[in-house]
Phi, psi and omega in degrees: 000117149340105169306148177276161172310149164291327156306287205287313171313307151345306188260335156283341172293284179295351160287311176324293185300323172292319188282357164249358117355287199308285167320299199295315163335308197284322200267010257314106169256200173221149143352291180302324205260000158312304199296320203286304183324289160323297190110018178255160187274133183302014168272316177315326189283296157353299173307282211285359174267349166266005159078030164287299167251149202273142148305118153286165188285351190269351141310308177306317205282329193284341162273324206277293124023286138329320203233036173035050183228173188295155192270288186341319162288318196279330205259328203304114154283142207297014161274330173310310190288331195269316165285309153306338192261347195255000000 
């Protein structure tokens, strides 16, 4: 199987990140009590919501989990889902 592009990891990296913004936002959660959730120190959280550090997939999946929406939201970019909804 092929690595994906640095372009393409790049961009799923930035949909993560824009779409559990998004979520916390929607749930209106704080950062912290996110971070609290996880078992992690809000800096930690901080980092990958400021694109500093990459999600792993065991994060991902562990937010989606947390924060009760489907992992497909998160790794999807929203025009994909937006065509899927139509």
């Amino acid at each position: 199987m092929p690595a994906l592009s640095a372009r393409f990891r790049r961009m799923i990296q930035e949909n993560v990140t824009a779409e559990v913004r998004a979520e916390i936002g929607r749930q209106d959660l704080s950062q912290e009590a996110l971070a609290q959730a996880l078992g992690w120190e809000p800096s930690k959280l901080r980092r990958r919501l400021k694109g500093r550090v990459s999600w792993s997939v065991d994060e991902i999946e562990r937010i989606a989990a947390i924060l009760d929406v489907p992992r497909s939201q998160l790794l999807d970019p929203p025009i994909r889902r937006r065509r899927a909804v139509s």
